[in-house]
N, C-alpha and C positions, 0 to 999 in steps of 0.2 A: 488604559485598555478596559477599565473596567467598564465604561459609559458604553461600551460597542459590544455587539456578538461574535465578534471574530478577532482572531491575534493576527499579528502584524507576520510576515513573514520571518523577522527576525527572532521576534518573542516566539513565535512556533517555533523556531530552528533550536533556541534556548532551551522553551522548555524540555524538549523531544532530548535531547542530548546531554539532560540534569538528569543522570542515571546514577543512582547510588553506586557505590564501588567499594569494597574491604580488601579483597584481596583476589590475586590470581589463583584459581586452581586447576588440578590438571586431574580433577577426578570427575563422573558421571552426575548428571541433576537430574533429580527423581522429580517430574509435577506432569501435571495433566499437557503443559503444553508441550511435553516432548512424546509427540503421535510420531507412526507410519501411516504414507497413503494406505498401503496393502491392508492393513489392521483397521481403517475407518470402511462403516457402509458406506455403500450409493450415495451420492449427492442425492437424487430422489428420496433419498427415506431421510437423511440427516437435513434439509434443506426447509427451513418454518416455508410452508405454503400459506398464505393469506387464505382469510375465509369470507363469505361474502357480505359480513359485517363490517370487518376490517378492512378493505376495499370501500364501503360504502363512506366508514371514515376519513379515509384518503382523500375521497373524490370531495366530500364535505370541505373537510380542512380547506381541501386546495382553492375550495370558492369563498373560502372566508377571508383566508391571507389573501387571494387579489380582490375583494373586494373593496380590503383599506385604502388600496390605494397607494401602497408605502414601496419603496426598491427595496431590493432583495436587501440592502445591508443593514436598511433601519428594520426590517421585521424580526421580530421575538420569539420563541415557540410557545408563545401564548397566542400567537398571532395564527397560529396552527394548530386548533386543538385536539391531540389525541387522547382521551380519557382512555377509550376502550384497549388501544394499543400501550400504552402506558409502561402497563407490571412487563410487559415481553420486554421496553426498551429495556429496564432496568435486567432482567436479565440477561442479556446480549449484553450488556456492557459488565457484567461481571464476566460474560464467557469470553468476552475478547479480553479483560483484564488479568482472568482467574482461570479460562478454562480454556479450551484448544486454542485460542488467540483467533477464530475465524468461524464467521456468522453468513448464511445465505439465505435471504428470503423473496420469496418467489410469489409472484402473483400483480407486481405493480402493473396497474390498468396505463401502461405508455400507450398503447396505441388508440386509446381515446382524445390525448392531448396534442397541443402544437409543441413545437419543439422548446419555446416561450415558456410553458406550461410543464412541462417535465423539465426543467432547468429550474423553475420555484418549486415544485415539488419534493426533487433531491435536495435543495440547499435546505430548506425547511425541516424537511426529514432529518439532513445531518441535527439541526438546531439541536434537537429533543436527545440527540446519541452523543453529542459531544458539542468542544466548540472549535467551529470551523477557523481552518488560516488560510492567509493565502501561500499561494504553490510556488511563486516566484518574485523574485525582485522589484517586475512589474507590477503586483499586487491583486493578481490571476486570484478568484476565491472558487472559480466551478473551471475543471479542465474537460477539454471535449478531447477524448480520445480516439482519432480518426487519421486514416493514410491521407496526408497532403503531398506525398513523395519526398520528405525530405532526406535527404540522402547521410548513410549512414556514415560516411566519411568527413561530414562535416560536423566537426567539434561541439560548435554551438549548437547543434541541431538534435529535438527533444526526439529519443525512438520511438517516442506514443503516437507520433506523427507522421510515419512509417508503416509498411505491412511487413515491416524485415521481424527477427526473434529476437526477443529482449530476454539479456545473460540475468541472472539472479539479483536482487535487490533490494534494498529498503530506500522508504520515501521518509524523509525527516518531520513527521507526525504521528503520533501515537500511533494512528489507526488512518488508513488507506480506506474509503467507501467508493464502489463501482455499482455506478446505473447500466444495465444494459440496454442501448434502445433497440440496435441493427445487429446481427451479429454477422456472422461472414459468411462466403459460399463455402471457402474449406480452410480449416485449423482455424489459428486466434484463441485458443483454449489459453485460457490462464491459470498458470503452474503454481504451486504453493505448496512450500517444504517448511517441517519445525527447522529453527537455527538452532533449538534445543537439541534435539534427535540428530542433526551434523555436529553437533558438537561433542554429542556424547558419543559418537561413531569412531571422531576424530581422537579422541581419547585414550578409547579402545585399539586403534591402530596405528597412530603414530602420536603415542605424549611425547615426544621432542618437538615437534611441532605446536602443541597449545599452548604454550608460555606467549608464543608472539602476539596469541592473538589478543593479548590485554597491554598490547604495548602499543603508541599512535603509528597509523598511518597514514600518507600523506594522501588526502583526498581530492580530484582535480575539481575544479568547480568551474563548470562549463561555459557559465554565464562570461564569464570572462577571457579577454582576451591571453593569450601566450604570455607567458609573463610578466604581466598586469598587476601592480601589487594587490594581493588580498586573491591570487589567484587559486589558490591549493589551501586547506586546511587538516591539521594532525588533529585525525579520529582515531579512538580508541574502540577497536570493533564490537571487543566484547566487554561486559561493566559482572560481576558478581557482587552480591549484599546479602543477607536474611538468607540466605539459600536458594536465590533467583538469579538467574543467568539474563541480560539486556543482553540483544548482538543489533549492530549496523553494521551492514554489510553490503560493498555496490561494487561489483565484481569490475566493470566497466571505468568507473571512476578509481579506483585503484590502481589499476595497470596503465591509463591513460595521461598519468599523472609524469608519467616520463615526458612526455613532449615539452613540457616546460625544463630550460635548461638549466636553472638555480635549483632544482629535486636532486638528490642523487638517486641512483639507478636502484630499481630492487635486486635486493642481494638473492641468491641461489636459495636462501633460506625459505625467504619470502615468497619469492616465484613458487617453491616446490608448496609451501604452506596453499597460496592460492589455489594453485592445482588442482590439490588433494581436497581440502577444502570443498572446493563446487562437482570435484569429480564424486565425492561422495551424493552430496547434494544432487545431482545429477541420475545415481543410480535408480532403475526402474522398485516400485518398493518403497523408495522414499519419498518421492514427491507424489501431490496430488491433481490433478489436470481437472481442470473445472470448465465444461463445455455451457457457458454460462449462455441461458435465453433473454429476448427482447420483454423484459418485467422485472428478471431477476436483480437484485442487490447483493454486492459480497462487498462484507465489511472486514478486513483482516490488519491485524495487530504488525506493526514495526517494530514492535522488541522482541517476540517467538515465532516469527516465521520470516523467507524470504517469499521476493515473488519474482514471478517471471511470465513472458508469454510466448508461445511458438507464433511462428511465422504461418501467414495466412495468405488466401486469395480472395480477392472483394468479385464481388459482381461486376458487368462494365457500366451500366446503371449507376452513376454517384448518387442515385438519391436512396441508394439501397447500401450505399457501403455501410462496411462495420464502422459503431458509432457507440462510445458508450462516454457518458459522463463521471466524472471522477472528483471526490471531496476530501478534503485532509482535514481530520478532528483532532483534537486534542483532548482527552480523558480528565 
């Protein structure tokens, strides 16, 4: 893997899920990444706005890397050079590492480019903040997040690809990155809550319930047919080390995991833990709704936050529907 810029789907899944572990606790983690929505400002004031230097780089870069000549998977982020943005990547990747776990920067010039054109620009982008994987078995390395109506009753079928609302979750990559190109006529706000700050809540009101969560659950894996061998895999939600909390958490793939008839059934325990679980996650106060624009980027951590997204209305105009590109890094 080392000869190539991006990990395999698998070695992503690997890395993402090599979370240290010492032991279960059922006490409170004190660190930056356990925020409240209510206690952080405005997306406008916390949110890096590009300046129109940094912009000018962009637009640069981006006619350097096509002017190689090369596919997206053989180019380098040498191939991209950002000198001027540089010191800001490094730190945004300490703040998605080390600090709130969630980065927004605003000001990407999309609407100067083809759609061609902003699809090398995010992957190149990701270059410099991490290294990209791909998203699925098929070997997906840029996902187009857009309603194709696929319908939510259907197993196989991804909710990014939908305008329905997508329940709580983590994507099996460090770090999640969102282009916005189109956004929606109404809702599509994407949701994001600490798994720190739920779990320190969960603590606080029901410790008979935290023990499970450093115990595997059986996680459904969509890609696959009904009991398929290699159908379902035992995740362990939550990881503690050093005095950091990992959580994976997919509220959906959890509970979904019954359809397969070789699972046993979740126990009352379980059930109530999930519950409680997202019903906290859920409270107004804890989460943060991010009304994300056509330039914006939000880069957000899979080991200190979940995400989600409410349910939206497109335009009737497809060439206006909500559209946003999505990258999976690894730190």
């Amino acid at each position: 893997m080392a000869d190539q810029a991006y990990l395999s789907f698998i070695d992503q899944t690997m890395h993402y899920f090599h979370r240290p572990h010492e032991k279960a606790i059922v006490h409170a983690v004190d660190c930056t990444a356990a925020w409240r929505g209510s206690e952080l400002p405005p997306l406008e004031e916390t949110a890096y706005q590009l300046s129109g230097e940094e912009v000018d780089e962009l637009v640069a870069a981006l006619a350097a890397a096509t002017a190689l000549g090369k596919s997206a998977r053989e180019l380098t982020a040498e191939d991209f050079p950002l000198p001027l943005l540089a010191p800001r990547i490094v730190d945004w990747r300490t703040q998605l590492a080390d600090g709130l776990g969630f980065v927004v920067i605003r000001g990407v010039p999309v609407e100067r480019w083809s759609q061609a054109e902003q699809e090398l620009f995010f992957w190149c982008f990701g270059l410099h903040v991490g290294q990209p994987g791909e998203q699925n078995p098929e070997g997906h390395l840029l996902g187009h997040v857009i309603d194709i109506s696929a319908s939510q009753q259907d197993f196989s079928a991804r909710l990014y690809k939908t305008a329905e609302n997508i329940d709580y979750h983590c994507d099996a990559a460090d770090v999640v990155g969102l282009l916005c190109l189109k956004k929606a006529k109404t809702g599509g706000h994407s949701r994001i809550v600490s798994s720190v700050t739920v779990f320190n809540e969960l603590v606080k009101r029901r410790p008979d319930l935290v023990p499970r969560l450093f115990e595997p659950f059986h996680l459904d894996i969509r890609d696959r047919e009904m009991n398929e061998a290699g159908s379902t895999l035992p995740i362990q939600p939550a990881c503690y080390a050093d005095g950091r909390l990992w959580t994976f958490y997919h509220a959906d793939y959890f509970r979904s995991v019954e359809r397969h008839q070789d699972i046993p059934r979740l126990t009352a325990t379980e059930r109530d833990l999930l519950d409680t679980y997202e019903a906290i996650a859920s409270e107004p106060g804890m989460y943060l709704d991010m009304d994300l624009q056509p330039g914006d980027i939000q880069l957000l951590s899979n080991h200190t936050n979940l995400h989600a997204r409410t349910e939206y209305e497109d335009y009737e105009d497809p060439a206006e529907y909500r559209h946003l590109l999505r990258l999976w890094l690894s730190l």
